[in-house]
C-alpha positions as CSV (number, residue, x, y, z in Angstrom):
1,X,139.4,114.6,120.6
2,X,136.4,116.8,119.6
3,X,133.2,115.6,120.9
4,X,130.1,116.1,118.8
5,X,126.6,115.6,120.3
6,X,124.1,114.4,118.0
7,X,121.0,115.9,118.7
8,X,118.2,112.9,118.3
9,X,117.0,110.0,119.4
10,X,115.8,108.5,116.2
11,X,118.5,105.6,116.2
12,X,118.0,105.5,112.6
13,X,119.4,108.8,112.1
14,X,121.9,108.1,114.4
15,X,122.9,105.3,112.2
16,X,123.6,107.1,109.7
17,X,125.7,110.1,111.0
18,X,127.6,107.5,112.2
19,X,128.6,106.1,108.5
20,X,128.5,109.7,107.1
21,X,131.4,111.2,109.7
22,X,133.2,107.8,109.7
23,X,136.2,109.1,108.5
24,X,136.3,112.2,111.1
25,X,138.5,111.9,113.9
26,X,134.9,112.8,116.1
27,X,133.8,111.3,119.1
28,X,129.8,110.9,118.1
29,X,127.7,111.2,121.7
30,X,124.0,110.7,121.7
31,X,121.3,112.5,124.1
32,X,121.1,109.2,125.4
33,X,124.5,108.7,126.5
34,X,124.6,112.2,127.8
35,X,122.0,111.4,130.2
36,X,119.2,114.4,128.6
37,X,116.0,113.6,128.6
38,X,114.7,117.4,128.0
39,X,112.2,117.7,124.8
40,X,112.8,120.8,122.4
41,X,109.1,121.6,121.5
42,X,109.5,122.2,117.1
43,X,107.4,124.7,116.6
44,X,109.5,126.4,114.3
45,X,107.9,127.3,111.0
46,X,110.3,126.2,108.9
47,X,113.3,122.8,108.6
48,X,115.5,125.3,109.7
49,X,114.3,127.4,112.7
50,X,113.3,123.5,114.1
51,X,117.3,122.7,113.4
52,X,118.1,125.7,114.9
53,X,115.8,125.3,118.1
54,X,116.9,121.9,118.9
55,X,120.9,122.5,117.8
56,X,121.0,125.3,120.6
57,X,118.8,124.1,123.0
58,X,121.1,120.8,123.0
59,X,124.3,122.8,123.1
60,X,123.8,125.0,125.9
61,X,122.6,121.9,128.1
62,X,125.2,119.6,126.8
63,X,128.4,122.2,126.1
64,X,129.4,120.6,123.6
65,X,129.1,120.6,119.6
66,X,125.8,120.0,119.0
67,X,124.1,118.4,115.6
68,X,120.6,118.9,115.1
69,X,118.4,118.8,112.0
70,X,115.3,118.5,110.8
71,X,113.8,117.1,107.8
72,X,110.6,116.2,105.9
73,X,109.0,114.9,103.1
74,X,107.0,117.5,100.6
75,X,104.0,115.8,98.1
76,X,103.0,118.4,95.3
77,X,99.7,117.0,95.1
78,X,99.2,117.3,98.6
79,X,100.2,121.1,98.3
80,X,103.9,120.3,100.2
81,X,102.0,117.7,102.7
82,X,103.6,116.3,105.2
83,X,106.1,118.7,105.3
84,X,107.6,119.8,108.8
85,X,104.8,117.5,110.5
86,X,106.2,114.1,108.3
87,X,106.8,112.5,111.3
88,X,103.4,113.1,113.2
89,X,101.2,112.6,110.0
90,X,99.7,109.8,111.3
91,X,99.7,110.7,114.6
92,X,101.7,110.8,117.8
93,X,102.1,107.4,118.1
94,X,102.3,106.3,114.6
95,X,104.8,104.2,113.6
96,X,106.8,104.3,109.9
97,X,104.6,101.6,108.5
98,X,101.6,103.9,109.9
99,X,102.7,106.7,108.2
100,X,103.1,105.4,105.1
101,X,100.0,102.8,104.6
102,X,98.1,106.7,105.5
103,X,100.4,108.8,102.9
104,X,99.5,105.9,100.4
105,X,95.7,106.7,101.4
106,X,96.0,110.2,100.7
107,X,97.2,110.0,97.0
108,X,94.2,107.2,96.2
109,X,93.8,107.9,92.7
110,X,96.3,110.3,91.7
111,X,98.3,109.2,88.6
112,X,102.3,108.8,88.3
113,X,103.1,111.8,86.5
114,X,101.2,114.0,89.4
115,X,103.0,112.2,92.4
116,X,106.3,114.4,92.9
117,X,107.9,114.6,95.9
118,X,110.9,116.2,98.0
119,X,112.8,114.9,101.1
120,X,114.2,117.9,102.2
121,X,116.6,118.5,105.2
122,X,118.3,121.3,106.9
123,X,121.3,121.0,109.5
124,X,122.3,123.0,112.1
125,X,125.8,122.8,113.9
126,X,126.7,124.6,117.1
127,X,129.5,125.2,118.6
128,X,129.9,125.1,122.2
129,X,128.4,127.9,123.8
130,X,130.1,130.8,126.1
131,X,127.7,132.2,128.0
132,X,124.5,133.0,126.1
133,X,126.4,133.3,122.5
134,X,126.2,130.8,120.3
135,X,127.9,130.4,116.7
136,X,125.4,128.8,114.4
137,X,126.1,127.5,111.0
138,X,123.5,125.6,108.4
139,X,123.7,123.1,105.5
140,X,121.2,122.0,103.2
141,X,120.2,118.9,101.5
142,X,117.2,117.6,99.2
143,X,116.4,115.4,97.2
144,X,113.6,114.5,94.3
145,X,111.6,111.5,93.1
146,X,107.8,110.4,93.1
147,X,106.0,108.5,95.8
148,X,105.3,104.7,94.9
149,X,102.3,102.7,94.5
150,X,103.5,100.2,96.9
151,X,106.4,100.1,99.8
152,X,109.6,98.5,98.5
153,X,112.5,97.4,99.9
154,X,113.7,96.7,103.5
155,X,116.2,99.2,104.3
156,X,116.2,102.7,105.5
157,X,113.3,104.5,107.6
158,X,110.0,106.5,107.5
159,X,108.8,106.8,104.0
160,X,111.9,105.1,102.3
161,X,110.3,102.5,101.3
162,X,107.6,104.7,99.1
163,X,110.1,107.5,97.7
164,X,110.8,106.3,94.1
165,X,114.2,107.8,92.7
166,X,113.9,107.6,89.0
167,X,117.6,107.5,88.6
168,X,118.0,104.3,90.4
169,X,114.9,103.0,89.7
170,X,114.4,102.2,93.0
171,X,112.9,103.1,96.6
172,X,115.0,104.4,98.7
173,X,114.4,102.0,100.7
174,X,115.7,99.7,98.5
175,X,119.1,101.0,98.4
176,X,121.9,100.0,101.0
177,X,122.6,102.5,103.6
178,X,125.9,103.5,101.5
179,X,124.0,104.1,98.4
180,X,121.0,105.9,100.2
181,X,124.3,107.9,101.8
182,X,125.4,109.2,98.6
183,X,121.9,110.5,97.2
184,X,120.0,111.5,100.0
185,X,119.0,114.6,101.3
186,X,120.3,114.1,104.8
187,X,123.6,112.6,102.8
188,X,123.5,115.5,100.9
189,X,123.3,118.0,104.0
190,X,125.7,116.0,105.9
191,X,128.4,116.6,103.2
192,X,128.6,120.1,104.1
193,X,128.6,119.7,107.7
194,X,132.0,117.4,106.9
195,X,133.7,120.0,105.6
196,X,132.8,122.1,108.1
197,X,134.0,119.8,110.7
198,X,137.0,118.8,108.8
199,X,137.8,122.2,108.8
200,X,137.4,122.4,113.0
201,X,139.4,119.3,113.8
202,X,142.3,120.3,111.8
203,X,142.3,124.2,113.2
204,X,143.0,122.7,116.9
């Protein structure tokens, strides 16, 4: 059975690989489990090149199928703020309450109709590599709603809890993790990998 290395060690995200390739015949690994404790600097300058830094970083030290992404959250009225550095806004050591009790404080005063905002998300999936060559392939996922007033809702992580989705008329936070699956950006993303990987497991 195929092997796939998940390339984090947010156990949140973890989480929810783990529901999204559920139905995969996969064997999910973490860094953890693999025993690596090596830290892919992201200083990419874009989702993608940060996916794509980490996915083959991961690979050639693991040799195995490697998941990596990266995501963040864009505000237009902060001019695409957090962006790439969502989970850092607050600092190093903030934690997801942090982070959003200091996004709240950035958008003091700005009205409803000018608080827009973007999760966005890019994956990168690598296949083992032979030698130095690598065989990269990418899949995409955002999504669009406004940022709250107020955190809602008690499930999810980082600014879930803030991200309206007018559709649901609710946080995402206040979604359960199967919901959140089916209209979230990293959801979104992950449906491609699936065919992707669908596609590998039944060609061996």
């Amino acid at each position: 059975m195929i092997r796939l290395l998940l390339a984090t060690n947010n156990d949140a995200k973890v989480s929810e690989y783990k529901r999204l390739f559920k139905d995969l015949p996969l064997v999910l690994v973490t860094l953890a489990e693999m025993g690596i404790t090596s830290v892919v600097d992201e200083e990419g300058a874009s989702y993608k090149e940060n996916a794509w830094l980490k996915a083959v970083a991961y690979a050639r030290e693991s040799r195995l199928l490697t998941l990596a992404d990266d995501s963040g959250l864009e505000v237009d009225a902060l001019h695409g703020a957090p962006g790439k550095l969502s989970a850092r806004y607050a600092g190093e050591a903030a934690s997801d309450r942090d982070r959003v009790l200091y996004l709240l404080t950035k958008l003091e005063g700005v009205p409803w109709e000018r608080r827009t905002a973007h999760f966005k998300c890019v994956i990168a999936l690598v296949a083992p590599p032979k030698d130095e060559d690598v065989d990269i392939g990418f899949c995409f996922g955002e999504c669009h709603g406004f940022i709250s007033f107020e955190p809602k809702g008690y499930y999810g992580f980082g600014y879930d809890p803030i991200f309206y989705l007018p559709e649901m008329d609710k946080t995402m936070a206040e979604l359960t993790p199967e919901i959140k699956d089916q209209v979230s950006h990293r959801g979104y993303a992950a449906r491609g990998v699936y065919g992707k990987l669908k596609g590998l497991v039944l060609s061996i």
